[in-house]
C-alpha positions in Angstrom: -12.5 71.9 -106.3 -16.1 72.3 -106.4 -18.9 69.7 -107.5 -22.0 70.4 -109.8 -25.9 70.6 -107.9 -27.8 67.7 -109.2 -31.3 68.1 -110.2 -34.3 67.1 -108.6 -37.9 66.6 -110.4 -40.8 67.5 -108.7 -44.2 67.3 -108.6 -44.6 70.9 -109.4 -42.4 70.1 -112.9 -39.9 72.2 -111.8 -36.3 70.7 -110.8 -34.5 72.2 -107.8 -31.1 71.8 -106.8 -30.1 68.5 -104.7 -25.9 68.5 -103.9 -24.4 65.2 -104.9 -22.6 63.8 -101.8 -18.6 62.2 -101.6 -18.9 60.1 -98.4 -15.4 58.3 -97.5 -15.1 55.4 -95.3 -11.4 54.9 -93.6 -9.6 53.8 -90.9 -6.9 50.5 -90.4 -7.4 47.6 -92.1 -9.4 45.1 -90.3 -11.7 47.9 -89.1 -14.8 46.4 -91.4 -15.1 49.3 -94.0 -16.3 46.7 -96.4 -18.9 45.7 -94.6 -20.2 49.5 -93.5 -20.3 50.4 -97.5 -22.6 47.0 -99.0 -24.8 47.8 -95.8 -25.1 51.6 -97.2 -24.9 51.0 -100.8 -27.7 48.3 -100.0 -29.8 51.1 -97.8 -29.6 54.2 -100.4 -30.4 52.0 -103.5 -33.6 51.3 -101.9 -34.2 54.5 -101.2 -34.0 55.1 -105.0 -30.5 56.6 -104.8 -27.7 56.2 -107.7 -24.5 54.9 -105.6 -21.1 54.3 -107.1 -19.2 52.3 -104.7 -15.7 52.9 -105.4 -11.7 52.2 -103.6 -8.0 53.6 -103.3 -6.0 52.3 -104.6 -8.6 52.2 -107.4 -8.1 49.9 -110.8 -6.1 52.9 -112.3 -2.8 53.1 -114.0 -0.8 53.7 -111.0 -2.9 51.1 -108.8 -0.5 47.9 -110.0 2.7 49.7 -108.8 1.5 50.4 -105.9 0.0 47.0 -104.9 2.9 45.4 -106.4 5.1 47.7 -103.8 3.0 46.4 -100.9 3.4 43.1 -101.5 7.2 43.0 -101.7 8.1 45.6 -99.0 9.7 44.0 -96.2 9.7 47.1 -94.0 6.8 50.1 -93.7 9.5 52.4 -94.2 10.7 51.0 -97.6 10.0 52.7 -100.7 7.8 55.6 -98.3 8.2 58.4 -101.1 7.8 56.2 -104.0 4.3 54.8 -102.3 3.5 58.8 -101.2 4.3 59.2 -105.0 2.1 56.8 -106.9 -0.9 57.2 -104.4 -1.0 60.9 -105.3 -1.0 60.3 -108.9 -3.7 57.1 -108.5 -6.1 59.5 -106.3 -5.9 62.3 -109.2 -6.5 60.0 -111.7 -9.7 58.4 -109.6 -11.4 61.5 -108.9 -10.9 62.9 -112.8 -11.6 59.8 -114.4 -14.4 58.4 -112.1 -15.2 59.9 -109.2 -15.9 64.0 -110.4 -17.6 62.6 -113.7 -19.9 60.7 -111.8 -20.8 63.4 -109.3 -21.1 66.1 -112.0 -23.6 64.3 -113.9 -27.2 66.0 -113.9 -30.0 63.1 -113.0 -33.2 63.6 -111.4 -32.0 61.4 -108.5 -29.6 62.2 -105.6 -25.8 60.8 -106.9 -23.7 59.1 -104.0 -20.6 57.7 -104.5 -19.1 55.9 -101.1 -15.4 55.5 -101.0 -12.9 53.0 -99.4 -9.7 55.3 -98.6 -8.8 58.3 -99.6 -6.2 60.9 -98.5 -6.8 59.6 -94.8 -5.2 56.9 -95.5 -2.7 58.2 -97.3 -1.5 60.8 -94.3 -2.3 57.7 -91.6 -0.2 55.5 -93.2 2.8 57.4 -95.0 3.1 59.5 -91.9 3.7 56.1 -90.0 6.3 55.3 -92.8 7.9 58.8 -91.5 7.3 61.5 -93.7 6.6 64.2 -92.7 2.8 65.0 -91.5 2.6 68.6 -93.4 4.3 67.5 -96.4 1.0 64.7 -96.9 -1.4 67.5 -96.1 0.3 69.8 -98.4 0.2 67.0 -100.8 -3.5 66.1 -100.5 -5.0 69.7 -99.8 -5.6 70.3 -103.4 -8.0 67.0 -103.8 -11.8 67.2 -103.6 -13.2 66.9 -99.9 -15.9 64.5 -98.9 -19.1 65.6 -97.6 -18.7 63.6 -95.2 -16.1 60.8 -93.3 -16.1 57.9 -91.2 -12.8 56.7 -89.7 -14.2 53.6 -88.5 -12.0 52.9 -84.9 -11.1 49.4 -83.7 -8.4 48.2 -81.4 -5.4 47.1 -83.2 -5.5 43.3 -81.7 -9.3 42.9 -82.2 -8.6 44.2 -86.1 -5.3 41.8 -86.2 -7.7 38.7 -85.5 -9.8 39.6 -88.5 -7.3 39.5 -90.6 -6.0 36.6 -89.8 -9.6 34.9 -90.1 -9.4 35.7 -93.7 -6.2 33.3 -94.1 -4.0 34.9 -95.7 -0.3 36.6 -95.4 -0.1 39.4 -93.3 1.4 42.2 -95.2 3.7 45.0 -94.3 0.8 47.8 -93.3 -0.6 44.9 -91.0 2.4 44.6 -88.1 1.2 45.4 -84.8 3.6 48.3 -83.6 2.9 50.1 -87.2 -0.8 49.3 -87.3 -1.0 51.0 -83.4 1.0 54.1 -85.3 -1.5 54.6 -87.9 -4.9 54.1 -85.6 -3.1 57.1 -83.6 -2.8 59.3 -87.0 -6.6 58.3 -88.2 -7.6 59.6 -84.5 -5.6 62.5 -84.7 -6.8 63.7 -88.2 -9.5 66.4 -86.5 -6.0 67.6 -85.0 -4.9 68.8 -88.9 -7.9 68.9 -91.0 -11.3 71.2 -91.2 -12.6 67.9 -93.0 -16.1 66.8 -91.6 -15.0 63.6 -89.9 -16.5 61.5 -87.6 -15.4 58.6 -85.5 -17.1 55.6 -85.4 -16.5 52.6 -83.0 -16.1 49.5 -84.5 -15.7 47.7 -82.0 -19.9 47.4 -81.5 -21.8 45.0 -83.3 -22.0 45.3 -87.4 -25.7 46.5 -86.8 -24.7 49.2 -84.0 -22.0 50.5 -86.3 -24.4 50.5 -89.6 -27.1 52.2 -87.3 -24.5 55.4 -86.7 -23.5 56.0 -90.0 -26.9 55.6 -91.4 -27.8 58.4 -89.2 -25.3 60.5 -89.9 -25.9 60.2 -93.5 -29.7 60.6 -93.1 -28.8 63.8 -91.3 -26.5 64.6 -93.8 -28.7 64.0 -96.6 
């Protein structure tokens, strides 16, 4: 799947070709994604960028099911295929319906749009459920790749405390033995994929972690 050049305007009244870019931010929950993306969202606006700061599961059709299916699971291995199922169809429904429409638009300006999860998660997680590792890539291999992702790394007890500073229930995908299972997968992605991924520790200060990724994007751009 390919992505239209935007169009730059220049002083010379002639517009030149500037590639949109689909930058993904993953990794376990508790790893401080949210964080990373209103630091860059905050940094490329002023730097007279469009962003569309965007999530999976996103607010689509298939998004309720699956969040409803989180909630209730008791264990990660309960409904596996039906989860594997409804995330396939919510991530084709984001990328026609907001993602690819947004990219594809021509503009004068650079187009960015920074995602929370994508297929990472997807083969991280469902492959921790127990299905099979191929069968996920085989799923996913069809689906737009990002310019560019950051699998944000954090131990597993460090990212348990931050979830339980936000007071609330820990769900299913937050359990200690299946969240060490799924940091393992996110580190081993470069193992399966020719995806550009980098990974960034976490485990520095909010500013360290902002600092690498701005650079990589600053290079990227």
């Amino acid at each position: 799947m390919t992505i239209n050049s935007h169009l730059i305007f220049t002083s010379t009244k002639k517009y030149y070709p500037m590639k949109p870019l689909f930058i993904v931010f993953d990794g376990i929950d508790g790893s401080g994604k949210g964080e990373v993306i209103v630091k860059i969202e905050k940094y490329l606006r002023e730097k007279n960028i469009t962003v569309l700061s965007t999530y999976e599961p996103s607010d689509g059709e298939y998004s309720k099911e699956i969040r409803i299916l989180l909630k209730n699971d008791i264990s990660p291995k309960d409904n596996a295929n039906k989860l594997l199922e409804m995330y396939i169809k919510d991530r084709k429904e984001h990328l026609e319906k907001t993602i690819l429409p947004f990219l594809s638009k021509e503009s004068k300006e650079r187009r960015i749009v920074l995602c929370d999860r994508y297929y990472y998660s997807t083969i991280a997680y469902q492959s921790a459920q127990g299905i099979d590792t191929e069968r996920l890539i085989e799923l996913n291999k069809d689906f737009v790749k990002p310019d560019i992702t950051f699998i944000l790394d954090l131990p597993v007890d460090l990212a348990m405390k931050r979830i339980s500073e936000r007071e609330r229930n820990v769900e299913k995908f937050e359990k200690i033995e299946f969240m060490r299972k799924v940091k393992e997968n996110f580190l081993r992605l470069n193992n399966f994929l020719d995806d550009n991924i980098k990974i960034i520790n976490a485990g520095s200060s909010k500013e360290e972690v902002f600092e690498k990724v701005r650079k990589e994007i600053d290079t990227l751009m």
